[in-house]
ZADO-1210 file (C-alpha; in nm, 4 decimals, padded with zeros to 6 digits):
<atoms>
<atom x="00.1798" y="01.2384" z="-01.3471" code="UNK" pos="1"/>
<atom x="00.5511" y="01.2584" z="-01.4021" code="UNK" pos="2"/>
<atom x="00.8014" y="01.0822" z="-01.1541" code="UNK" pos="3"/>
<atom x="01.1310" y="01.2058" z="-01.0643" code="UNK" pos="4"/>
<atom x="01.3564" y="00.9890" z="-00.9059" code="UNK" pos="5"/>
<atom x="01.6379" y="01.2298" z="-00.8416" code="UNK" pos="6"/>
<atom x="01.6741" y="01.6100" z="-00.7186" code="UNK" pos="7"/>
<atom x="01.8854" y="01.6877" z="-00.9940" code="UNK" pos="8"/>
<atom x="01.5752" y="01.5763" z="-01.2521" code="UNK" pos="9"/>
<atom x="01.3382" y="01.8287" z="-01.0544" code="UNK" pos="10"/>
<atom x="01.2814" y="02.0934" z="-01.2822" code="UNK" pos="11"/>
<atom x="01.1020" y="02.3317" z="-01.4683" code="UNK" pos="12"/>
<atom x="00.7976" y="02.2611" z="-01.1929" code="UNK" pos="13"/>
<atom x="00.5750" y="02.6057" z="-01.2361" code="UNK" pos="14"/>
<atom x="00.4915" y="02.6828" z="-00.8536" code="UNK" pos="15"/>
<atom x="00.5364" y="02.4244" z="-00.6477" code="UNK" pos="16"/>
<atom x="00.3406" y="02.3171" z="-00.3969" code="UNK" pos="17"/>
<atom x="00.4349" y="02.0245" z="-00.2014" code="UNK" pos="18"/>
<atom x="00.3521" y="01.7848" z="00.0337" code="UNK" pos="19"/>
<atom x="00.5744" y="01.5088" z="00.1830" code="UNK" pos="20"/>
<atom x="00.5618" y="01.1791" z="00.3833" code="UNK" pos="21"/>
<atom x="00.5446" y="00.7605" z="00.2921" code="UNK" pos="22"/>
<atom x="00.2489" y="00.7681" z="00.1942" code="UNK" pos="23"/>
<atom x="00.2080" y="00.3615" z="00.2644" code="UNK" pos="24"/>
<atom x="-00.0987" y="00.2708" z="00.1294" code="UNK" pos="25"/>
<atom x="-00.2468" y="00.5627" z="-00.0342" code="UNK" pos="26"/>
<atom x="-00.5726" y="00.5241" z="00.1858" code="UNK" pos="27"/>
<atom x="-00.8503" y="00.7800" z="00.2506" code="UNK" pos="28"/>
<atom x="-00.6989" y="00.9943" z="00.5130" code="UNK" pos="29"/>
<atom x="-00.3798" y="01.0572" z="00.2767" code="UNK" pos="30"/>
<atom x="-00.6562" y="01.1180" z="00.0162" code="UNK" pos="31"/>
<atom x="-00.7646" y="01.4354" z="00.2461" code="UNK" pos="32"/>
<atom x="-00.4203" y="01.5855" z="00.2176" code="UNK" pos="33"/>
<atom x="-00.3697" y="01.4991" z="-00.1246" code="UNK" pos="34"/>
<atom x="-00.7073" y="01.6970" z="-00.2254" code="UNK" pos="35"/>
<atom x="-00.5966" y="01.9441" z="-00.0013" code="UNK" pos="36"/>
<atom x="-00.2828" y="01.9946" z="-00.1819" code="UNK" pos="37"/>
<atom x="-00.4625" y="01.9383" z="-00.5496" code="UNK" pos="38"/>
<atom x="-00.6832" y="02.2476" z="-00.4426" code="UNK" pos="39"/>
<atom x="-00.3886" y="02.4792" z="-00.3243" code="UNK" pos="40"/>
<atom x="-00.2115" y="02.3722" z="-00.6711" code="UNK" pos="41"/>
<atom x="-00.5253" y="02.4726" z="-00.8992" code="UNK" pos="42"/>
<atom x="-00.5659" y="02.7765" z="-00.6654" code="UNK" pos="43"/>
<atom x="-00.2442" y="02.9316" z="-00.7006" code="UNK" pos="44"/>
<atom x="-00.1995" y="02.8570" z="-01.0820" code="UNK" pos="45"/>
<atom x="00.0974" y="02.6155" z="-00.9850" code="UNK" pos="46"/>
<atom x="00.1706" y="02.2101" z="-01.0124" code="UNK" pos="47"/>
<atom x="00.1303" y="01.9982" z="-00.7137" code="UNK" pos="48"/>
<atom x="00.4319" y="01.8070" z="-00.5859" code="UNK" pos="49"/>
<atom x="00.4186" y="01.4353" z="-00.3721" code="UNK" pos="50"/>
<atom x="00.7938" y="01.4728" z="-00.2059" code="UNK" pos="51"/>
<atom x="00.8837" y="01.0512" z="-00.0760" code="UNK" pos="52"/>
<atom x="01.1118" y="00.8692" z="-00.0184" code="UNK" pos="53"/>
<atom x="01.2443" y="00.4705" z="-00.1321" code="UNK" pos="54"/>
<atom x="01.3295" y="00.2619" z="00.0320" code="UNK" pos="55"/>
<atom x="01.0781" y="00.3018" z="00.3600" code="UNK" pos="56"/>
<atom x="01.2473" y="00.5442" z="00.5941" code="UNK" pos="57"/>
<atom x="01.2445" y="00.2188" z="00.8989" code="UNK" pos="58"/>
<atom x="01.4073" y="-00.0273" z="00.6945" code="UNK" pos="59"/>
<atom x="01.7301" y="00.2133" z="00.6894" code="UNK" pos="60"/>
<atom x="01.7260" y="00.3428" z="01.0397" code="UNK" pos="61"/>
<atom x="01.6384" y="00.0142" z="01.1323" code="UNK" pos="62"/>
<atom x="01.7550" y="-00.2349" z="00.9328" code="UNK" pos="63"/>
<atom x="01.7136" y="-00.5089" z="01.2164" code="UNK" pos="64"/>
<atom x="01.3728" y="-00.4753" z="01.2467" code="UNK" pos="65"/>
<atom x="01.2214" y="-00.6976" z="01.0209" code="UNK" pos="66"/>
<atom x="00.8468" y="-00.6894" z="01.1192" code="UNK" pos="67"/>
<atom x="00.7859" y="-00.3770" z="00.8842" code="UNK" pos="68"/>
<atom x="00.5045" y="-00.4850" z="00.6318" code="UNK" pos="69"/>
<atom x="00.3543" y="-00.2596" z="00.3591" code="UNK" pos="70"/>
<atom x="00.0262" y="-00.2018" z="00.2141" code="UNK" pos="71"/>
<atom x="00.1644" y="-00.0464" z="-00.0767" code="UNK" pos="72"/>
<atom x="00.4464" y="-00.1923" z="-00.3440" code="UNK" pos="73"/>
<atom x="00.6191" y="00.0775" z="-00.5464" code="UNK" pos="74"/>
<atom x="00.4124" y="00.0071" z="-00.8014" code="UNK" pos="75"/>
<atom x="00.0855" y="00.0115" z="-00.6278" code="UNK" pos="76"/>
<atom x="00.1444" y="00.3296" z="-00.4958" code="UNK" pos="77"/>
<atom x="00.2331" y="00.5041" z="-00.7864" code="UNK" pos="78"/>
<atom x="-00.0874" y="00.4139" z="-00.9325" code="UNK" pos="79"/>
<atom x="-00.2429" y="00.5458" z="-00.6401" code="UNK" pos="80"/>
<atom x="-00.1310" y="00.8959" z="-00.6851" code="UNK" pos="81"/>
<atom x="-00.1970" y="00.9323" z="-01.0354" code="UNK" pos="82"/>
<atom x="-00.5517" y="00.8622" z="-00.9747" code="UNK" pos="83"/>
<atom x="-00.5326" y="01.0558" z="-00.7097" code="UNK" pos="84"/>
<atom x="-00.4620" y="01.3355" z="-00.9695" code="UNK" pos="85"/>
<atom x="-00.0503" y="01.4557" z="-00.8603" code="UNK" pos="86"/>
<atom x="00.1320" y="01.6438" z="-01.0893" code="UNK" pos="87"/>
<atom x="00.4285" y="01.5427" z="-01.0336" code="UNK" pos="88"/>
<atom x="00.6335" y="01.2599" z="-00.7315" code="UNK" pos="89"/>
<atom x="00.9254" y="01.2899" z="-00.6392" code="UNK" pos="90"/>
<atom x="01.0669" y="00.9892" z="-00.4541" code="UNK" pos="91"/>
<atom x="01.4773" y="00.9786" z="-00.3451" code="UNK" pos="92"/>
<atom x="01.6584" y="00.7081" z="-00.1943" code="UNK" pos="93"/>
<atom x="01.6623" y="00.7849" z="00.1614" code="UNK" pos="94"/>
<atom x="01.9944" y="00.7535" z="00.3768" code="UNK" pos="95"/>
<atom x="02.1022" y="00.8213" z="00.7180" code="UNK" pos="96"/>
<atom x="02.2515" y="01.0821" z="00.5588" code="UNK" pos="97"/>
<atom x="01.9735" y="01.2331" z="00.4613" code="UNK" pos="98"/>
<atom x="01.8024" y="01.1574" z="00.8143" code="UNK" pos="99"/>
<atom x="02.0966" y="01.3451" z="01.0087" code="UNK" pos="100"/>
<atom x="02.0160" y="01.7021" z="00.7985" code="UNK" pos="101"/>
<atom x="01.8709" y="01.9427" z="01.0476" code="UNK" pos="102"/>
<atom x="01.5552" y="02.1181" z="00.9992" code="UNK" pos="103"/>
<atom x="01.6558" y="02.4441" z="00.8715" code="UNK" pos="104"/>
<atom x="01.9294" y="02.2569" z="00.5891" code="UNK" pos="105"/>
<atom x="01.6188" y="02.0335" z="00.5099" code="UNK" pos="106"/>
<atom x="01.3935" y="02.3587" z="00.4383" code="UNK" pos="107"/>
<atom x="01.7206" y="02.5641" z="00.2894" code="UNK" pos="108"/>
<atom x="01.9065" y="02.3337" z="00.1025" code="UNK" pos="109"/>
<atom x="01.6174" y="02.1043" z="-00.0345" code="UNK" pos="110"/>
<atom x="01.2824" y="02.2717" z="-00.0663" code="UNK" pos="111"/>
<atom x="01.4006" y="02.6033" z="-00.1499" code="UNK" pos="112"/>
<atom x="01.7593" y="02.5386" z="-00.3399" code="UNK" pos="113"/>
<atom x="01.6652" y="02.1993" z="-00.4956" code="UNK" pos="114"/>
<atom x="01.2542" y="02.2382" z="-00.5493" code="UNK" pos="115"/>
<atom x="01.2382" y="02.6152" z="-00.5626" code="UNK" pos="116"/>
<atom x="00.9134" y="02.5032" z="-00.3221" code="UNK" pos="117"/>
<atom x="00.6277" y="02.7966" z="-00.3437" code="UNK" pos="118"/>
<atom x="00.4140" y="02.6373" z="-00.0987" code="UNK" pos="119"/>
<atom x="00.4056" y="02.3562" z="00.1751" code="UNK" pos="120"/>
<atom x="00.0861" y="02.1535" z="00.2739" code="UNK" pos="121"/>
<atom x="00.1493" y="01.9373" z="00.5671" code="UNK" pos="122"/>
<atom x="-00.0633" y="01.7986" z="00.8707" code="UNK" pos="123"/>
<atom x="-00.1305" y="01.9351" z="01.1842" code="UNK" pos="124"/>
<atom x="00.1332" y="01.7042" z="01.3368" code="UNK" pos="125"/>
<atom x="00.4133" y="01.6554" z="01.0844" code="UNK" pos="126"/>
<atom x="00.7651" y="01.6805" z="01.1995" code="UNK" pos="127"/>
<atom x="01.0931" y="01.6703" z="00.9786" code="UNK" pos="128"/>
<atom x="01.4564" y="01.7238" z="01.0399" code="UNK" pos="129"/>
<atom x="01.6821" y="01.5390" z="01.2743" code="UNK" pos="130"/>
<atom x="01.5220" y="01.4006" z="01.5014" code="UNK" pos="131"/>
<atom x="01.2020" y="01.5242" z="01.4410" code="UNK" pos="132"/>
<atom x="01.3014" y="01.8641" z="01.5716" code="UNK" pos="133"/>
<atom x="01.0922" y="02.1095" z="01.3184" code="UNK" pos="134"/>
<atom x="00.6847" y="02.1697" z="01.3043" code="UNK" pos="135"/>
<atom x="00.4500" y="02.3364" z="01.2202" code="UNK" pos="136"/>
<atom x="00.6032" y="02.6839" z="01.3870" code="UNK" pos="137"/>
<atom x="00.9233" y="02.6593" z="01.2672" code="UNK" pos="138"/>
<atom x="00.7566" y="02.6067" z="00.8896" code="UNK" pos="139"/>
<atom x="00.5546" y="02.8905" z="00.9136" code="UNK" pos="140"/>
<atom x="00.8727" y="03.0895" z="01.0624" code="UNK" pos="141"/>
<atom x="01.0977" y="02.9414" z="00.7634" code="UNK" pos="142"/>
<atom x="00.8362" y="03.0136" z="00.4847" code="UNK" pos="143"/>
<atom x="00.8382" y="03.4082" z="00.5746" code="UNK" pos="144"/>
<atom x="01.2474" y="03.3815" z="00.5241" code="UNK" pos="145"/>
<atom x="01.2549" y="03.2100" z="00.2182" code="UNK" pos="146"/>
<atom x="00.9576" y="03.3073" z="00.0356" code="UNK" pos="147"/>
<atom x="00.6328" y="03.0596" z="00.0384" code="UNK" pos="148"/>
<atom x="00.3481" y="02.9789" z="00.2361" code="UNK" pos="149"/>
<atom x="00.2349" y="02.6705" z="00.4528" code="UNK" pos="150"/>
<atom x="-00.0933" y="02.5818" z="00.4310" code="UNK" pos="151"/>
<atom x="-00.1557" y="02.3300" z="00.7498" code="UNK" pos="152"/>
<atom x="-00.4720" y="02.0855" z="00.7417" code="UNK" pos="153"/>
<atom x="-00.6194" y="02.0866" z="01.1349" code="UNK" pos="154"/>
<atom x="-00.6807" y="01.7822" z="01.3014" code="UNK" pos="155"/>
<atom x="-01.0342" y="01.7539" z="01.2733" code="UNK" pos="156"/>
<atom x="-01.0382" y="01.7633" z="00.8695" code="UNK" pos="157"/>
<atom x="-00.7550" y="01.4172" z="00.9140" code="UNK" pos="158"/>
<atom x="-00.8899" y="01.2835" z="01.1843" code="UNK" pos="159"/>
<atom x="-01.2643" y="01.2767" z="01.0931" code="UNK" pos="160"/>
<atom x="-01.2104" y="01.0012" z="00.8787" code="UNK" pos="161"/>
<atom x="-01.0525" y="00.8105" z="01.1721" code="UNK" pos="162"/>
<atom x="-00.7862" y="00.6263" z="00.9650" code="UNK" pos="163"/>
<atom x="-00.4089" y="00.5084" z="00.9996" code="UNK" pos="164"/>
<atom x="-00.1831" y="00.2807" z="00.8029" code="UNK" pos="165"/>
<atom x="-00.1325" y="00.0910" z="01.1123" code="UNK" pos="166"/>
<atom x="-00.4857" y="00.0221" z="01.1770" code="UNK" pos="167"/>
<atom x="-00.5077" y="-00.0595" z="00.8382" code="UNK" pos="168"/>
<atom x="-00.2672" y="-00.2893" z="00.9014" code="UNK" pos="169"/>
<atom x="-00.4273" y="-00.4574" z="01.2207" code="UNK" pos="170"/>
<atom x="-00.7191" y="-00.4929" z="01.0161" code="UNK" pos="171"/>
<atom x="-00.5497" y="-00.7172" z="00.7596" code="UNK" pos="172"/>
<atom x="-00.3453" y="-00.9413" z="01.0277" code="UNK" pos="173"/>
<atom x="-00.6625" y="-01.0398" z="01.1924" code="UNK" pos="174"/>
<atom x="-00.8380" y="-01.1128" z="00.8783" code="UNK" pos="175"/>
<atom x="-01.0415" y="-00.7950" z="00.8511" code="UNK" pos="176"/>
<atom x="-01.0524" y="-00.7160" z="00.5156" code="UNK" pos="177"/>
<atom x="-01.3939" y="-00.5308" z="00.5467" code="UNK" pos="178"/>
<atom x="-01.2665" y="-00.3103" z="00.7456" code="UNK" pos="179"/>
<atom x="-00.9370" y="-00.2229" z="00.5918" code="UNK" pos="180"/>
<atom x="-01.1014" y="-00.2239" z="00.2490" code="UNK" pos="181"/>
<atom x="-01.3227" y="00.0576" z="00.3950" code="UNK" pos="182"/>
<atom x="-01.0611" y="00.2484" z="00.5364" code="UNK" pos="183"/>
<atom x="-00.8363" y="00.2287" z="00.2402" code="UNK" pos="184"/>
<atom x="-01.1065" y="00.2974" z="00.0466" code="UNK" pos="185"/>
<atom x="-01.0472" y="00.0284" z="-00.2548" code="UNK" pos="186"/>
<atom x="-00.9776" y="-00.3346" z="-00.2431" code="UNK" pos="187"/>
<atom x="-00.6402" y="-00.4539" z="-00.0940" code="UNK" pos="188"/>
<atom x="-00.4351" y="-00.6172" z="-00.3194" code="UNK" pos="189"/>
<atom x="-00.1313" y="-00.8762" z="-00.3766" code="UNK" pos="190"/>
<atom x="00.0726" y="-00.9333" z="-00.6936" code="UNK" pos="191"/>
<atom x="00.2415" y="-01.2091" z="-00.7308" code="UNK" pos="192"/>
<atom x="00.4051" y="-01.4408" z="-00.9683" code="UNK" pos="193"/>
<atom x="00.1763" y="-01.8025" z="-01.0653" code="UNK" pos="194"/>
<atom x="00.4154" y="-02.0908" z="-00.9677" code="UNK" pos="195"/>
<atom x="00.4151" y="-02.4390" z="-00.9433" code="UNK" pos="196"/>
<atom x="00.2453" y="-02.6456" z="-00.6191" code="UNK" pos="197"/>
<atom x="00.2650" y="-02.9954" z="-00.5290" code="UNK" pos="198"/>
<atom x="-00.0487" y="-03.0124" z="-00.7429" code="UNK" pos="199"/>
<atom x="-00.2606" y="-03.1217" z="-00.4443" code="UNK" pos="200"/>
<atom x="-00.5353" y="-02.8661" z="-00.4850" code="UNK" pos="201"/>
<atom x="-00.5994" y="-03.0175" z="-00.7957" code="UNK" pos="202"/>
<atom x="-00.6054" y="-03.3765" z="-00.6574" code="UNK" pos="203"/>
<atom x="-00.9284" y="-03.2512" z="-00.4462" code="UNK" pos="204"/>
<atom x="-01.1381" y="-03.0952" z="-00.7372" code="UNK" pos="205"/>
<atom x="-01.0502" y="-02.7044" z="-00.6588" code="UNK" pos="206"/>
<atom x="-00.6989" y="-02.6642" z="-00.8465" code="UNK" pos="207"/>
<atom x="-00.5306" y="-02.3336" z="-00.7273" code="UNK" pos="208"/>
<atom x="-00.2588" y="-02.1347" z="-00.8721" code="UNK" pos="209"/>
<atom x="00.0169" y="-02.0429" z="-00.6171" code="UNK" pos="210"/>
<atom x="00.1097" y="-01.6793" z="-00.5950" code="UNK" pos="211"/>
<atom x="00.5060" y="-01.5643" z="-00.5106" code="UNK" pos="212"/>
<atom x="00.4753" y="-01.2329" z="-00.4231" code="UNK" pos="213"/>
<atom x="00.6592" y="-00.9752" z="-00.6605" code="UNK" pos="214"/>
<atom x="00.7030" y="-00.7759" z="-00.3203" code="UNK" pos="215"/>
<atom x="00.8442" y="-00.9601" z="00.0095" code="UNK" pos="216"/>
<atom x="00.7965" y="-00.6632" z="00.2316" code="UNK" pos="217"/>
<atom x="00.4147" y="-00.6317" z="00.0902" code="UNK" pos="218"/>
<atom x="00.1338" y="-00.7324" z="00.3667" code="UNK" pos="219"/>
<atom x="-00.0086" y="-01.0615" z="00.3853" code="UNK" pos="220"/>
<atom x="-00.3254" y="-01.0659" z="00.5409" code="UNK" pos="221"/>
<atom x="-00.3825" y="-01.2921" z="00.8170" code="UNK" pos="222"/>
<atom x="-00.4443" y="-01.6920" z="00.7354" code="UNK" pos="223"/>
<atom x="-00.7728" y="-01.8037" z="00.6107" code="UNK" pos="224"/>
<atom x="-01.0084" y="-01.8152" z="00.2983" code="UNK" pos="225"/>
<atom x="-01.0780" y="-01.5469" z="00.1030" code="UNK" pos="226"/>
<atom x="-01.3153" y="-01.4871" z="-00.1974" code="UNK" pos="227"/>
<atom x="-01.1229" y="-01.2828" z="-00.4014" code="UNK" pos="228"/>
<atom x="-01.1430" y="-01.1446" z="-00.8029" code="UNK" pos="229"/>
<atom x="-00.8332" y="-01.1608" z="-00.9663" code="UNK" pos="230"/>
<atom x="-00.6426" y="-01.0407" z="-01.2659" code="UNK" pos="231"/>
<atom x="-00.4617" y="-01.2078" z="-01.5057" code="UNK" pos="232"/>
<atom x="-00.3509" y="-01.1002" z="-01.8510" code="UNK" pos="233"/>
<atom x="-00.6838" y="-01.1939" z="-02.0021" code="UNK" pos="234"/>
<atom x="-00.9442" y="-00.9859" z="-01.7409" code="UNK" pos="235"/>
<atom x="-01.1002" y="-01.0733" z="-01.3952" code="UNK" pos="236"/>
<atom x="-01.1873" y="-01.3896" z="-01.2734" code="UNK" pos="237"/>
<atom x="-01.3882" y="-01.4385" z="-00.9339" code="UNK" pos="238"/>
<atom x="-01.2164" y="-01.7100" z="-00.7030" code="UNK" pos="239"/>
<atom x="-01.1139" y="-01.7765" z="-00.3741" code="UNK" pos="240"/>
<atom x="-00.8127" y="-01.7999" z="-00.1794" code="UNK" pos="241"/>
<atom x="-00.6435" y="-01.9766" z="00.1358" code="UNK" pos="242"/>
<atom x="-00.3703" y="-01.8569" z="00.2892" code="UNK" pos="243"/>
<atom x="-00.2034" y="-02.0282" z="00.5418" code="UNK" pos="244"/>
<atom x="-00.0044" y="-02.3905" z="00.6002" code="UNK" pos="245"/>
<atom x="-00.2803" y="-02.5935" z="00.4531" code="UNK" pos="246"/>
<atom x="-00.2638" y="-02.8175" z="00.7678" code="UNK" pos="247"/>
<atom x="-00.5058" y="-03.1227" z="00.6360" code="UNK" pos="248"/>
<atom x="-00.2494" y="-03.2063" z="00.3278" code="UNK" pos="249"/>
<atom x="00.0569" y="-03.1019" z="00.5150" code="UNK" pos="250"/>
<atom x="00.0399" y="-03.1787" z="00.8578" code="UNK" pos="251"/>
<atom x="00.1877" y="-02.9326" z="01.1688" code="UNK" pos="252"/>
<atom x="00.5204" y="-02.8307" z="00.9650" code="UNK" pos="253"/>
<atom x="00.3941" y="-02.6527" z="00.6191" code="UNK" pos="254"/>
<atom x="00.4935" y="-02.3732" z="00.4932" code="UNK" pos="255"/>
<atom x="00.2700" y="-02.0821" z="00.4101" code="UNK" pos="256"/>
<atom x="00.1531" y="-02.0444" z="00.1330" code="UNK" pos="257"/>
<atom x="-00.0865" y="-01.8433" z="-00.1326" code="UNK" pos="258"/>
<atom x="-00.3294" y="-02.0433" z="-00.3398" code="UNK" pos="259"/>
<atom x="-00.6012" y="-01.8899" z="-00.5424" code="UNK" pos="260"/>
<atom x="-00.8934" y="-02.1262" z="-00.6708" code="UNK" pos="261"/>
<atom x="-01.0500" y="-01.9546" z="-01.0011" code="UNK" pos="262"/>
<atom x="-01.4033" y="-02.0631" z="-01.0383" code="UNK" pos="263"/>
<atom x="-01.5421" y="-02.1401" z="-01.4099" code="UNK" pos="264"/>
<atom x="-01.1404" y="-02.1319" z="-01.5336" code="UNK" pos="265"/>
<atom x="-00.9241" y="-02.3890" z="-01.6945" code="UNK" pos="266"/>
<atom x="-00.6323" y="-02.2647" z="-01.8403" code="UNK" pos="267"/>
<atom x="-00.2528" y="-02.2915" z="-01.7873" code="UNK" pos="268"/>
<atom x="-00.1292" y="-01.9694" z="-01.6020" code="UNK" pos="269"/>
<atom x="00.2210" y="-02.0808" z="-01.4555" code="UNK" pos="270"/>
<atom x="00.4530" y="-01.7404" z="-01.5328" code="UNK" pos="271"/>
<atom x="00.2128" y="-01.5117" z="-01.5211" code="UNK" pos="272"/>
<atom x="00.1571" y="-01.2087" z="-01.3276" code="UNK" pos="273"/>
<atom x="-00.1806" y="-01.2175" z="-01.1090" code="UNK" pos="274"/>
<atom x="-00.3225" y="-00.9432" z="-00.8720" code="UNK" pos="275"/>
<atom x="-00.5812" y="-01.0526" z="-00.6326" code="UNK" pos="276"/>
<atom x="-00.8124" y="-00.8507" z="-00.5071" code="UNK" pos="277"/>
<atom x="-00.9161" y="-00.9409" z="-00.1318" code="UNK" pos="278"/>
<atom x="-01.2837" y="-00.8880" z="-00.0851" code="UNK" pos="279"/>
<atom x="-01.3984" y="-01.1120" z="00.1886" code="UNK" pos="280"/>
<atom x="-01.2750" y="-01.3144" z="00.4440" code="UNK" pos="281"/>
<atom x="-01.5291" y="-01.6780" z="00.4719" code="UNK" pos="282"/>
<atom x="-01.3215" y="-01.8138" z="00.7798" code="UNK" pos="283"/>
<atom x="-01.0610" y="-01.9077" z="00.9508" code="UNK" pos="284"/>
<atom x="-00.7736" y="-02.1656" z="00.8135" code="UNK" pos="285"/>
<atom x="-00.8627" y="-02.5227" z="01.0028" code="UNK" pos="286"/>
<atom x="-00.7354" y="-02.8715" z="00.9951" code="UNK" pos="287"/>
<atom x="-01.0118" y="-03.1772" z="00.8906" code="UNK" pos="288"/>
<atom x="-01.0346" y="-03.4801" z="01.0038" code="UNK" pos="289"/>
<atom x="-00.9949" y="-03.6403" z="00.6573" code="UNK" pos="290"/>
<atom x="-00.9715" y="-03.5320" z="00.3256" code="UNK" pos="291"/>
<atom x="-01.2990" y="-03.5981" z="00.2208" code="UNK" pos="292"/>
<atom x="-01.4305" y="-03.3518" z="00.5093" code="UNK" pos="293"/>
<atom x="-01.1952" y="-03.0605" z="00.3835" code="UNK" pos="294"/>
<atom x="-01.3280" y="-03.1149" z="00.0023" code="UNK" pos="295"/>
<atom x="-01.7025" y="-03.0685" z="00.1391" code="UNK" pos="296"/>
<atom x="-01.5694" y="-02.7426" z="00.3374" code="UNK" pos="297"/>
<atom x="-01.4574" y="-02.6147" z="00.0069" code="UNK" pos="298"/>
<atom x="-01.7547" y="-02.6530" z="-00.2017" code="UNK" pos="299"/>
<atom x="-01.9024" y="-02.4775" z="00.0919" code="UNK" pos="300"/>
<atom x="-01.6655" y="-02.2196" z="00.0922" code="UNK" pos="301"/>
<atom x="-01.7283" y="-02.1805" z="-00.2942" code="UNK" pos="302"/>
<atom x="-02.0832" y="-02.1482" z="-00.3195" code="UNK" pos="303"/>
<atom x="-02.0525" y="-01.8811" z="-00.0226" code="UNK" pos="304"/>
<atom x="-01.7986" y="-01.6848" z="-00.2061" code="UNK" pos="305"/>
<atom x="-01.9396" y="-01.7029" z="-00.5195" code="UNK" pos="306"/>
<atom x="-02.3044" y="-01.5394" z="-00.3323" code="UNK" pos="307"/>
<atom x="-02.0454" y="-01.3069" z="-00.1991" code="UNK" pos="308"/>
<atom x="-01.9135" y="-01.1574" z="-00.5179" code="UNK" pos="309"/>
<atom x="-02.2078" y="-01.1776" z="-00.6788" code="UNK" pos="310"/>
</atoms>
């Protein structure tokens, strides 16, 4: 897959045939337009085209609203599409500039004169232009001006798979990783950074590794224990994770934080770059009544885990 991260790079794409949208997540009901548009490619003899944009469309029209969480890094979702088998994506910064063009400059000035487009897949709802002004009609209408076809997917071929980003997203903030594993269709994950703790994980017997998040606009799901498999720079390593305050050690005012405990593992791995894989959730996050009541909780929580992944 080649990325493009500029019109002006576009080029020398044999018949285009495009799709366009965020994309947050890459999950199974993008995976139904992104076959679709894989099969129109091979079809017509031409290269298919994933048209997005960076940074997230809300964060520029609303840069106050800072609840917008993504399932997705940059990163994440590039690998996404290249196993999803895309030719080529195209992602350009996105402006209110760029949010103000109307419909027919969108389809004039950018798919034709920019991407020399030769056909459009899109949903059975997508909108684009100023305020959301063209569809599906206008397309069609535009496409017999300038030259290529629109191929629309119906509603029942999206919607049979019964999947959104934000349910995925739901899911996660409750704790439902089941769930949005299954609707994503592959583990979720979060990449981080290993950094240093107060070391008090390792005072109990389970020493964790504390994850900083590459991304800070990434997802967290919601706080508990995990059992997880992550991967550092020397393979995969079944574990488990707690997310939350930690409020037996630090009382009603801690911060939140990442831990992973690797089982079977003793090595240093402050610096290094981890990605967990969140399989299952074992329960809720919960304050003890001592210290010695939260250690027996986690040897529980290990030996369920560890029957878990296995």
């Amino acid at each position: 897959m080649k990325v493009h991260t500029d019109l002006a790079s576009f080029k020398e794409v044999k018949k285009a045939v495009l799709t366009t949208g965020t994309f947050d997540g890459v999950h199974r009901g993008h995976r139904v337009i992104l076959d679709r548009l894989n099969e129109v490619a091979r079809r017509t003899g031409g290269e298919s085209v994933l048209f997005t944009f960076h940074p997230h469309p809300r964060m520029v029209l609303f840069p106050q609203d800072n609840d917008l969480k993504l399932l997705s890094t940059q990163k994440e979702k590039i690998g996404l599409l290249e196993a999803a088998g895309i030719d080529h994506l195209l992602v350009i910064p996105f402006s209110r500039t760029f949010s103000r063009m109307k419909a027919l400059e969108y389809v004039r000035d950018v798919l034709v004169g920019a991407l020399n487009v030769h056909a459009v897949v899109i949903g059975y709802d997508h909108r684009f232009g100023r305020n959301r002004e063209g569809d599906i009609h206008l397309l069609r209408q535009l496409g017999e001006a300038y030259d290529f076809t629109v191929e629309e997917i119906p509603a029942e071929e999206i919607e049979h798979v019964k999947v959104s980003s934000t349910k995925i997203r739901h899911a996660l903030s409750e704790g439902d990783v089941q769930l949005a594993n299954s609707l994503l269709g592959y583990p979720y994950q979060l990449t981080g950074v290993v950094v240093k703790g107060d070391g008090r994980g390792h005072g109990l017997g389970f020493p964790t590794a504390n994850i900083r998040l590459v991304d800070p606009l990434k997802l967290v799901p919601g706080d508990g224990v995990y059992a997880v498999r992550a991967v550092l720079r020397d393979g995969g390593h079944q574990g488990m994770m707690n997310i939350g305050t930690r409020p037996t050690v630090s009382g009603n005012d801690g911060e939140g934080t990442i831990e992973v405990n690797l089982f079977d593992f003793d090595r240093d791995v402050y610096g290094e770059l981890v990605t967990v894989e969140v399989l299952h959730r074992l329960r809720a996050e919960q304050r003890f009544d001592d210290v010695e009541a939260l250690k027996q909780q986690l040897a529980r929580d290990r030996r369920q885990a560890m029957e878990l992944l296995a």
